[in-house]
MARBA-3410 file (N, C-alpha, C, O; in Angstrom, 1 decimal):
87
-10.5,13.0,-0.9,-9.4,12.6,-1.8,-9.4,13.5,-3.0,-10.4,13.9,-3.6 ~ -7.7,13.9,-3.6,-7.9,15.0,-4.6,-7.7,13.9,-5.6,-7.2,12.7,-5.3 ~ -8.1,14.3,-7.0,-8.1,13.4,-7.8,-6.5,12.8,-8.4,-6.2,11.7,-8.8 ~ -5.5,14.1,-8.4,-4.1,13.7,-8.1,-3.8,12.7,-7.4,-2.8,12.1,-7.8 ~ -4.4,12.4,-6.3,-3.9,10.8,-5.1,-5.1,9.7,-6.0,-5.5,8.8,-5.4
-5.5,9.8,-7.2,-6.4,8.5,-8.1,-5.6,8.4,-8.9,-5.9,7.3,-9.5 ~ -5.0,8.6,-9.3,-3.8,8.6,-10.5,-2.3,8.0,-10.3,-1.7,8.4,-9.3 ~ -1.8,7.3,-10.8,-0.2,7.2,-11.0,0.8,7.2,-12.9,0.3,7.2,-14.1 ~ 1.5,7.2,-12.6,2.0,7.2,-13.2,3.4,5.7,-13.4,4.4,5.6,-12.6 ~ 3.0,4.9,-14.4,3.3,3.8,-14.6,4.6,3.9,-14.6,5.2,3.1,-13.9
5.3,4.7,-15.3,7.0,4.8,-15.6,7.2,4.9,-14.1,7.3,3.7,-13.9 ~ 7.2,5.5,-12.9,7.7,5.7,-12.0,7.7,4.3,-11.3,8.5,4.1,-10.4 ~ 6.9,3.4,-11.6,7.0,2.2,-10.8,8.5,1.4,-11.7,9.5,1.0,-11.0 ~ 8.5,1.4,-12.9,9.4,0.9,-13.9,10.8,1.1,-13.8,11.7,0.3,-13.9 ~ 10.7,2.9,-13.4,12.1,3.6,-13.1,13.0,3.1,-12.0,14.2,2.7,-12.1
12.0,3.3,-10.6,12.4,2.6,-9.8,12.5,1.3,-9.6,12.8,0.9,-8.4 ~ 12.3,0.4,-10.7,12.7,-1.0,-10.5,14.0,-1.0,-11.3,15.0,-1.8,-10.9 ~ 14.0,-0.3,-12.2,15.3,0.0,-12.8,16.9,0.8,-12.1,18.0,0.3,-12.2 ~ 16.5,2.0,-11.4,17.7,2.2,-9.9,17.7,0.8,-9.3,18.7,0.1,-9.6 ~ 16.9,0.4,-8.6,17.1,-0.8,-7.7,17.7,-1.5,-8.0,18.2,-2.1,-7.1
18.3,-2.2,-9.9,18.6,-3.3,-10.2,19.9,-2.4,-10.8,20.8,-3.1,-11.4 ~ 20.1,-1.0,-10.6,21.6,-0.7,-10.7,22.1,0.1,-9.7,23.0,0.9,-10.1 ~ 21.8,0.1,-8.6,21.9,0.8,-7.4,23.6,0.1,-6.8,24.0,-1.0,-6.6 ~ 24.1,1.4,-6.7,25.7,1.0,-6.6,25.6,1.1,-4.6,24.6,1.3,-3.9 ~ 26.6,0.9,-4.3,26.9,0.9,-2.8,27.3,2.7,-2.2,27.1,3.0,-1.1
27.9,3.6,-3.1,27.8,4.9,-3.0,26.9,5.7,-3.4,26.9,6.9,-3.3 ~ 25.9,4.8,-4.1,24.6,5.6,-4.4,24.0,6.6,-3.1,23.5,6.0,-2.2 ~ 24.0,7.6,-3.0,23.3,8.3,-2.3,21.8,8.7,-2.4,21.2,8.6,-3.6 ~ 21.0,8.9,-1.3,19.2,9.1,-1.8,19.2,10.2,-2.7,18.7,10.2,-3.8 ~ 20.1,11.6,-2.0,19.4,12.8,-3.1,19.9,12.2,-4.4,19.2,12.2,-5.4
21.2,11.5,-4.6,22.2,11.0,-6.3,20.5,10.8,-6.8,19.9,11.5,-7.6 ~ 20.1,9.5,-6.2,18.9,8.4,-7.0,17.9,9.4,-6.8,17.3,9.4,-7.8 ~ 17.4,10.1,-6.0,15.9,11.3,-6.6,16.4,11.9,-7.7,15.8,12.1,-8.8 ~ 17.7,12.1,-7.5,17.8,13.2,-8.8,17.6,12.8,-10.2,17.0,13.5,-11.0 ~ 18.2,11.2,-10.6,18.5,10.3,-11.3,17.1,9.9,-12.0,16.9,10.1,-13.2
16.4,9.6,-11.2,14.5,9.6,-10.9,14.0,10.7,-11.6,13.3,10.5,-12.6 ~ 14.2,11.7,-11.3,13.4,12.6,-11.6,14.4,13.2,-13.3,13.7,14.0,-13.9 ~ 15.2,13.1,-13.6,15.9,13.1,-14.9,15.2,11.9,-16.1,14.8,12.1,-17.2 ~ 15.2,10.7,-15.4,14.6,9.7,-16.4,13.0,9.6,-16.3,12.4,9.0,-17.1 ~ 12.4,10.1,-15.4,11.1,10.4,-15.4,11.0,11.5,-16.6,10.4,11.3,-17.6
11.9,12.6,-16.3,11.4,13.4,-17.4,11.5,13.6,-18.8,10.9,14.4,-19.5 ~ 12.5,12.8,-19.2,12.8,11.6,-20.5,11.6,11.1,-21.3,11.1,11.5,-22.3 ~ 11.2,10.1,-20.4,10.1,9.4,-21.1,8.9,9.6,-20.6,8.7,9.9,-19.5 ~ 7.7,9.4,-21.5,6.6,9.8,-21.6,5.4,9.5,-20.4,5.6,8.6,-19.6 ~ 4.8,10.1,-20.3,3.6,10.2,-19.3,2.9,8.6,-19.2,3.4,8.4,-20.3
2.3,7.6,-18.9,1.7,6.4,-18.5,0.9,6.6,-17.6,1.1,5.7,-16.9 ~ 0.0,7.3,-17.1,-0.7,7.1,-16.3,-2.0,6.1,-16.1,-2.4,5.6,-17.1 ~ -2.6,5.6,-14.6,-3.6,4.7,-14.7,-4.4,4.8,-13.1,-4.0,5.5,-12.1 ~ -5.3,4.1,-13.2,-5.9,4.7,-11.7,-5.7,3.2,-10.8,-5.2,3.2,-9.7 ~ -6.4,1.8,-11.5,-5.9,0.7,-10.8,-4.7,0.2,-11.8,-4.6,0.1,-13.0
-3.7,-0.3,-10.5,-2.7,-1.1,-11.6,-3.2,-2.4,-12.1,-2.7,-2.9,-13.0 ~ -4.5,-3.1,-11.3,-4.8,-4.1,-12.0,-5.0,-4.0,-13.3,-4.9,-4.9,-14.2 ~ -5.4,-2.9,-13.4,-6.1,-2.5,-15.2,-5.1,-2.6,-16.1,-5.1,-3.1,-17.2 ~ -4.0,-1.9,-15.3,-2.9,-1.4,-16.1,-1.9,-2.9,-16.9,-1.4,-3.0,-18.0 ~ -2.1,-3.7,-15.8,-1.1,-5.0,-16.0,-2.0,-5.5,-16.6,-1.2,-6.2,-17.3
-3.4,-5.9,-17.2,-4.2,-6.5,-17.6,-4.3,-6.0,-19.1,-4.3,-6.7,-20.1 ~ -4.5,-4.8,-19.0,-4.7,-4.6,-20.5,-2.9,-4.2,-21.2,-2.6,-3.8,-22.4 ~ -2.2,-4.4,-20.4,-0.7,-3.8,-21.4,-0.3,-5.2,-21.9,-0.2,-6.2,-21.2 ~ 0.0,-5.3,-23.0,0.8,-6.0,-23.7,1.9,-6.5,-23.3,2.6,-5.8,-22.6 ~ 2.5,-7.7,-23.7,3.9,-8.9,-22.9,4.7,-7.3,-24.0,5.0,-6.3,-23.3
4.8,-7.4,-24.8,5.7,-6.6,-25.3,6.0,-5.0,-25.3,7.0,-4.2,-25.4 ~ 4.9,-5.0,-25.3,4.6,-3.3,-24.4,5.2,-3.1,-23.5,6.1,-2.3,-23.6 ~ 5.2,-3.9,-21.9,5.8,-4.1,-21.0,6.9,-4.1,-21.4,7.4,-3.1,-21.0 ~ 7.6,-4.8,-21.9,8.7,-5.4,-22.2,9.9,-4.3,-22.6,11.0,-4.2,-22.1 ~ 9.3,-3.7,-23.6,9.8,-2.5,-24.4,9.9,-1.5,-23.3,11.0,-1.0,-23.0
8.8,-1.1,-22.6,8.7,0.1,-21.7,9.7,-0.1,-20.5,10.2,0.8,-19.9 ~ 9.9,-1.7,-20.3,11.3,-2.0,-18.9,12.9,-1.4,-19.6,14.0,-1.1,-19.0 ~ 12.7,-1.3,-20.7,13.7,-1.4,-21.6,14.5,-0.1,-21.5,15.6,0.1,-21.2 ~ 13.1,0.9,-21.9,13.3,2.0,-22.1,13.5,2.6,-20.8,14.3,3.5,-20.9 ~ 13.0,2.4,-19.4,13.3,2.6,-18.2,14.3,2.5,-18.2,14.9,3.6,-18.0
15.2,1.2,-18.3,16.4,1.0,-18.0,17.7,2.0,-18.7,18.7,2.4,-18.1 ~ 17.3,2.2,-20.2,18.0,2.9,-20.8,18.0,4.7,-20.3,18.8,5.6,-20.5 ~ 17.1,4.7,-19.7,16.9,6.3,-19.2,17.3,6.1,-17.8,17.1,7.3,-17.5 ~ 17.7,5.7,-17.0,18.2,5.1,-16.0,19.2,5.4,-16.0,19.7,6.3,-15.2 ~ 19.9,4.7,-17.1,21.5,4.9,-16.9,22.6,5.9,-17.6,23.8,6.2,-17.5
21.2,6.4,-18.8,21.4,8.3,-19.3,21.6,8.9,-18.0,22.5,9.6,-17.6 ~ 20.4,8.6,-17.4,20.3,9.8,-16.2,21.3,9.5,-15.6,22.3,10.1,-16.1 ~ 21.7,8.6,-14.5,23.2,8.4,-13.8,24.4,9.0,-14.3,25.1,9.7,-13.6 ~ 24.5,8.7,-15.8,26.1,9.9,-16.3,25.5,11.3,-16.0,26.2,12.1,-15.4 ~ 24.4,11.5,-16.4,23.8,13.0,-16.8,24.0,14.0,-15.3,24.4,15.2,-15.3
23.5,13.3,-14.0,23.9,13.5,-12.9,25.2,13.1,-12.4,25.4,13.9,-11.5 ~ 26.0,12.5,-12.4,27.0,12.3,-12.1,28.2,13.4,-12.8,29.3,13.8,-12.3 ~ 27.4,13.8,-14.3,28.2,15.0,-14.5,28.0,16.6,-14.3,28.7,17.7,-14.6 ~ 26.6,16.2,-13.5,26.7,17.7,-13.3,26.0,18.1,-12.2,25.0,18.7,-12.1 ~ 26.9,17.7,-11.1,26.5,17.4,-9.8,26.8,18.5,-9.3,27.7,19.1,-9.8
26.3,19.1,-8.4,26.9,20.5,-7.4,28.4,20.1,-6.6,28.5,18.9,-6.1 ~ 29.2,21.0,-6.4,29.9,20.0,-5.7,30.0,20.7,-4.0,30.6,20.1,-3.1
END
């Protein structure tokens, strides 16, 4: 195992809870990678190796804040790609 596959990155679970809860019916897969990888690169690094750890030691409001901020980079990224799409 490389140490790369021990690691995650917390925003990416966040992000994609955030597409999913604004995922339109012409969303396409490459639209939402692209969208993904725009608001990934937005907001800051989270990494952890168990998510038990991660949910255990993060804060109700930490959490809270960080859904927040997902959601808001979410829906930057959507205009942001939507306006500058290949055609």
């Amino acid at each position: 195992m490389s140490l790369r596959d021990a690691i995650d990155n917390f925003y990416e679970r966040l992000v994609l809870d955030a597409i999913d809860a604004t995922r339109q019916e012409a969303d396409t897969a490459d639209y939402l990678t692209d969208v993904m990888c725009v608001a990934l690169n937005r907001l800051p690094n989270r990494y952890y190796r168990h998510s038990i750890d991660m949910m255990f030691y993060l804060a109700d409001e930490e959490l809270k804040s960080m859904k927040e901020k997902s959601l808001a980079e979410v829906m930057a990224a959507r205009d942001f790609v939507r306006e500058h799409q290949r055609e």
